[in-house]
C-alpha positions in Angstrom: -14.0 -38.5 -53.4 -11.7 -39.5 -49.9 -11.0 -37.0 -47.7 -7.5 -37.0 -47.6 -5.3 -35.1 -44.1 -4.4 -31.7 -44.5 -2.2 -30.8 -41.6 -3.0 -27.0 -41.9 -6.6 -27.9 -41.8 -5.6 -29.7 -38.6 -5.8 -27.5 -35.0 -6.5 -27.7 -31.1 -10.0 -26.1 -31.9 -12.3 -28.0 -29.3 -15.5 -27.3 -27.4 -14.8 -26.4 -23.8 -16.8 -26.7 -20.9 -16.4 -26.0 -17.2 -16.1 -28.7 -15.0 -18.4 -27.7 -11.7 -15.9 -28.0 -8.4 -17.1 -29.7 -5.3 -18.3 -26.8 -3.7 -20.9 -26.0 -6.5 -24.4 -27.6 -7.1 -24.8 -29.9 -9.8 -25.8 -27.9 -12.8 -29.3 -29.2 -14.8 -28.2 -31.7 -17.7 -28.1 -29.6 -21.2 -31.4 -29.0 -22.7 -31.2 -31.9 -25.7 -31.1 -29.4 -28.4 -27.7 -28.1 -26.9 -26.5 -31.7 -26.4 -26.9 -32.2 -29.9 -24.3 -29.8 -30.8 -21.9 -31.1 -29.1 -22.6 -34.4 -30.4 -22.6 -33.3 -34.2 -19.3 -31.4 -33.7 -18.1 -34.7 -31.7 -18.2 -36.4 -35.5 -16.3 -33.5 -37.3 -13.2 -34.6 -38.5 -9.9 -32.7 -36.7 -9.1 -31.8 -40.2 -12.2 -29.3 -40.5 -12.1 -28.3 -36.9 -11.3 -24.0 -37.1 -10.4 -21.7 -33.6 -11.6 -18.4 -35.1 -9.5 -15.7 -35.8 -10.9 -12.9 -37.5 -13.7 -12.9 -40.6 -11.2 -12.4 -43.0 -9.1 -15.5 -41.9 -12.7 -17.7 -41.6 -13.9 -16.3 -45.6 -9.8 -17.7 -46.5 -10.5 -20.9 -44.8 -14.0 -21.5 -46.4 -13.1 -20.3 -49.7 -9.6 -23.0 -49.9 -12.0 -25.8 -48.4 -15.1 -25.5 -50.9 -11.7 -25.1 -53.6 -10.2 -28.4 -52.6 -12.9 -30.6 -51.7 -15.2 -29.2 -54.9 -17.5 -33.1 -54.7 -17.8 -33.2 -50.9 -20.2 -32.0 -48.4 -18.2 -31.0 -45.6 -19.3 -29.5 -42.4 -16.4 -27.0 -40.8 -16.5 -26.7 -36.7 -15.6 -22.9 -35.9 -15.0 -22.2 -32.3 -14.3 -19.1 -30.2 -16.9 -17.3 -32.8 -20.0 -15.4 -32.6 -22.9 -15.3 -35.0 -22.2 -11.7 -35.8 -18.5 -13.2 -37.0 -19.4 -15.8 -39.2 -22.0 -13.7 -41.2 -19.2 -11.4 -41.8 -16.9 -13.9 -43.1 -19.8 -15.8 -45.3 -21.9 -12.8 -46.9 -20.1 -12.3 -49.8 -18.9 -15.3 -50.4 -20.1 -16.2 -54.5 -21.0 -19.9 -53.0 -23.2 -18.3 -49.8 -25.9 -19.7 -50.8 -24.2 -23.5 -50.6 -23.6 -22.7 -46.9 -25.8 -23.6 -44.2 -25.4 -22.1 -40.5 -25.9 -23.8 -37.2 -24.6 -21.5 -33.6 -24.5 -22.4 -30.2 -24.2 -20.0 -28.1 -23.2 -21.6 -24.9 -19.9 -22.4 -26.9 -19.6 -20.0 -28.5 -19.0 -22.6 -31.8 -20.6 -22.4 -35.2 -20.9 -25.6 -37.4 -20.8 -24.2 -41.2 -22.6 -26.7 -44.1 -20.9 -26.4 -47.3 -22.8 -28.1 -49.9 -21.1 -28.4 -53.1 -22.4 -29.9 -56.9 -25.6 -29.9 -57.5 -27.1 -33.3 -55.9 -28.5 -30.9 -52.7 -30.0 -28.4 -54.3 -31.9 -30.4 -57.3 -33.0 -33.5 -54.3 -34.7 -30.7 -52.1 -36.3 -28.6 -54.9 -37.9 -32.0 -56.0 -39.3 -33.2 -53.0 -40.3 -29.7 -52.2 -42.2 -29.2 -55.6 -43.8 -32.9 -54.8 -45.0 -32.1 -52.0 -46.3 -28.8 -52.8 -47.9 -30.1 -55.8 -50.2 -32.5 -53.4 -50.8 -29.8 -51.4 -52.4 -28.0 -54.0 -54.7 -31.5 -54.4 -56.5 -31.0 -51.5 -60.0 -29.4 -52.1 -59.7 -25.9 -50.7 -56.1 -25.6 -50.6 -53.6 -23.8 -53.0 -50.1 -23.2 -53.2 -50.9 -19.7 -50.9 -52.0 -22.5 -48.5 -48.2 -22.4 -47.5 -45.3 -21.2 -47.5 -41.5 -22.4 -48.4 -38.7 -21.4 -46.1 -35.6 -21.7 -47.6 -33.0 -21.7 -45.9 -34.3 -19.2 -43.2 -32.4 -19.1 -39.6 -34.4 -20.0 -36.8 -33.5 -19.0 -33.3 -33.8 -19.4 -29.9 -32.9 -16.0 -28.9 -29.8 -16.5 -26.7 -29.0 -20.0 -26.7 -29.2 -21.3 -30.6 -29.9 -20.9 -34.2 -29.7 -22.7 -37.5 -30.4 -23.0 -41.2 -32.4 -26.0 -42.9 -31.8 -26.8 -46.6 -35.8 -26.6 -47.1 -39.3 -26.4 -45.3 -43.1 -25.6 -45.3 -45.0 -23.5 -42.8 -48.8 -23.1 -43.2 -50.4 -20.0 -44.4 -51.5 -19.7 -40.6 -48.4 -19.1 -38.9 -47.7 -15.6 -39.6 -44.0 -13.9 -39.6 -40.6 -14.9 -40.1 -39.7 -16.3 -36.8 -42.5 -18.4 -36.4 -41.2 -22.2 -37.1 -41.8 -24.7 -39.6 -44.4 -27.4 -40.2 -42.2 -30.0 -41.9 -38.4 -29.3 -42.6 -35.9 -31.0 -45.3 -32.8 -32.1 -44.5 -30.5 -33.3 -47.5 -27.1 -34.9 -47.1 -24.7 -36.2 -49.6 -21.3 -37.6 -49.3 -21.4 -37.1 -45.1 -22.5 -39.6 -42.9 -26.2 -40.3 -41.8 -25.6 -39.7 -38.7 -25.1 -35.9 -39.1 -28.5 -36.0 -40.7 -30.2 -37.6 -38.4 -28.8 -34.9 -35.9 -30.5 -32.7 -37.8 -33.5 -34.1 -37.7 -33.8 -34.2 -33.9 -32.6 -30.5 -33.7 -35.9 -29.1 -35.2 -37.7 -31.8 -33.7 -36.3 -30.6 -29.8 -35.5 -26.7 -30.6 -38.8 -25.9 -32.1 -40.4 -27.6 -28.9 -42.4 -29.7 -31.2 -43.7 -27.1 -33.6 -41.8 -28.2 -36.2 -43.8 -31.3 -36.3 -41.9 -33.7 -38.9 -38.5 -33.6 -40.5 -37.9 -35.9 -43.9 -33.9 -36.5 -44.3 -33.0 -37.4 -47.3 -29.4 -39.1 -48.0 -27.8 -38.8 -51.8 -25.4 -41.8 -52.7 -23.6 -42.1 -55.8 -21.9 -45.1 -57.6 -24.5 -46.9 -57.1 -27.2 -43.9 -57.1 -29.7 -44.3 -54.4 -32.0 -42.1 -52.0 -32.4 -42.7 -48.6 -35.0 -41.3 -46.7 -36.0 -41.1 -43.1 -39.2 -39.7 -41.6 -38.7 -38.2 -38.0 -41.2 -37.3 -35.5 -41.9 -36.6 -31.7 -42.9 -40.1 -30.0 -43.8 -41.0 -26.5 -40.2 -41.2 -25.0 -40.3 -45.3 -22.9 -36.8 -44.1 -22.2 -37.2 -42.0 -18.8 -35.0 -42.7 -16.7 -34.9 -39.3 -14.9 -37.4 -36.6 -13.7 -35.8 -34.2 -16.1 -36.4 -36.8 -19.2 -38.7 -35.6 -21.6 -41.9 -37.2 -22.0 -42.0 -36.8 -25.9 -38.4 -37.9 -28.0 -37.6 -37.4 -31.5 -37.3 -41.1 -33.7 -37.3 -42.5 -37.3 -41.2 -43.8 -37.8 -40.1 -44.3 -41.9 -37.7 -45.4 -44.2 -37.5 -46.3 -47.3 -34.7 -46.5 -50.2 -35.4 -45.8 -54.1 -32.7 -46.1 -56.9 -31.9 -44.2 -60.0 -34.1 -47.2 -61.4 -37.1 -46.0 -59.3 -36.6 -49.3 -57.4 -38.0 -48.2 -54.1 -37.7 -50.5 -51.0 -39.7 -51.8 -49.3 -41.9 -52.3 -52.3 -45.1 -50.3 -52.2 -43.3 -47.6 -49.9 -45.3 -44.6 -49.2 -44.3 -40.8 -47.8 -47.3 -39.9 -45.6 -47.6 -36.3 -44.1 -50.8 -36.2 -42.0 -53.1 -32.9 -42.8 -52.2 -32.5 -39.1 -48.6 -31.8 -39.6 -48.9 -29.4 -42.6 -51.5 -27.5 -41.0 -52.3 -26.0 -37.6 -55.9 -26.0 -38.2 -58.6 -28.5 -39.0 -60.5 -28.3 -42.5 -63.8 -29.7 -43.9 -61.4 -31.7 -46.6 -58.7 -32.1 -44.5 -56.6 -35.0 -46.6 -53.5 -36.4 -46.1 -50.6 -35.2 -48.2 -49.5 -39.4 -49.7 -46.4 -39.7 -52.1 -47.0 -43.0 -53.3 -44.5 -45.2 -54.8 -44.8 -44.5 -58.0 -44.9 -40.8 -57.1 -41.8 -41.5 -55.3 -40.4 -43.4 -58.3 -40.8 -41.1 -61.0 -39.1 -38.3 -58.6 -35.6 -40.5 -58.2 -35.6 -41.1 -62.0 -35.8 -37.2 -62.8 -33.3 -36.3 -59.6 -31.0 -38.7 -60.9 -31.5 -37.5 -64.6 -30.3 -34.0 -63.6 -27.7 -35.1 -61.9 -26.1 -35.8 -65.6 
């Protein structure tokens, strides 16, 4: 489905920030996490681009977007909000649950998911049951061994927070707040880039705790998953004292069809013991979806699709 130009949709709603005169120091670059926000909102469309008014007005907004564009993942940039404002407008939404949250504070902006049909919910509850069910392979281990997280919010109190589609944290890490292991990230009908965005949010906000992200991309017409595997790597890009040693990048990829086609041929998702699990174990094992694992889990996504 195109997005077609709505003119109401259409505003001045931009990220500001203040220029520093000449009589001020040179501020410290943006932590990357915060950069990141501006570069996902940077790739919203002015169509979906909202200056907040009240909750009421936001819910109106949301409710006539996720009416019109019923096949389409779209992600709405709401500025001049706070986080207290768009959980009012989205709690009783019947589709809150299709709504993911990401707030900056610094800008006082809000980036709002809405993930329509049922291609995002059926891709991450299958990779999530795969991987759970290999989890519970390992000698030892159970499906008590971890936990999911949902669509929990993380934060960084005062600066940021945001809602994954789906995740794992080991048994180990205790509490609500404490972050993920691996996250999922699932996109359809957006472009990669937004995903990829993601990935390199949990990746740099979680300070490496959140040690892997898996994005997975949903095309239709012809049917196909993309997936990406993202992790901290030595950054050989510092070019400044303030450059971070480690830097989030794509160490995997690998396609698979409605078919179970998967390319490369002989493609395998690996999640080293390590990254599930903060502690070592006498049968510590790698968690491996192997190709045919991988196959069999397009041919039943793309099933349910129909």
């Amino acid at each position: 489905m195109s997005i077609s130009t709505d003119s109401e949709w259409a505003s001045n709603a931009s990220i500001h920030t203040a220029s520093p005169s000449a009589e001020t120091e040179t501020p410290p670059p943006k932590d990357p996490a915060s950069k990141l926000f501006d570069e996902a909102a940077e790739g919203i469309l002015p169509d979906f681009r909202y200056a907040f008014t009240t909750s009421g007005n936001l819910r109106k907004k949301l409710i006539r977007v996720q009416s019109k564009y019923k096949d389409t993942m779209i992600r709405l940039l709401v500025t001049g909000v706070n986080e207290d404002g768009v959980d009012t407008a989205i709690r009783k939404l019947p589709f809150c649950p299709a709504l993911r949250v990401w707030y900056e504070c610094d800008v006082d902006a809000a980036i709002i998911k809405i993930m329509p049909g049922p291609e995002h919910e059926i891709t991450s509850r299958g990779f999530y049951g795969a991987i759970l069910t290999h989890v519970t392979q390992i000698p030892g281990h159970s499906y008590l061994s971890v936990s999911g997280v949902g669509a929990t919010r993380y934060r960084c109190p005062g600066k940021r927070s945001k809602e994954g589609d789906d995740g794992f944290k080991c048994s180990t890490r205790v509490g609500g707040a404490t972050w993920p292991n691996l996250m999922i990230e699932v996109g359809h009908s957006e472009p990669l880039s937004q995903l990829r965005i993601d990935a390199r949010w949990w990746l740099e906000a979680s300070n490496g705790l959140t040690r892997m992200v898996i994005i997975i991309m949903v095309t239709r017409n012809p049917d196909n998953l993309h997936l990406e595997v993202w992790r901290l790597q030595p950054n050989t890009n510092q070019r400044t004292r303030h450059s971070p040693n480690n830097a989030p990048a794509m160490i995997n990829s690998l396609d698979i069809n409605a078919a179970g086609t998967a390319t490369p041929l002989n493609a395998n998702l690996t999640i080293p013991y390590t990254v599930m699990f903060d502690n070592p174990h006498i049968n510590a094992a790698d968690i491996v979806l192997t190709t045919m694992d991988l196959s069999r889990l397009a041919i039943c996504i793309f099933a349910a699709f129909s």
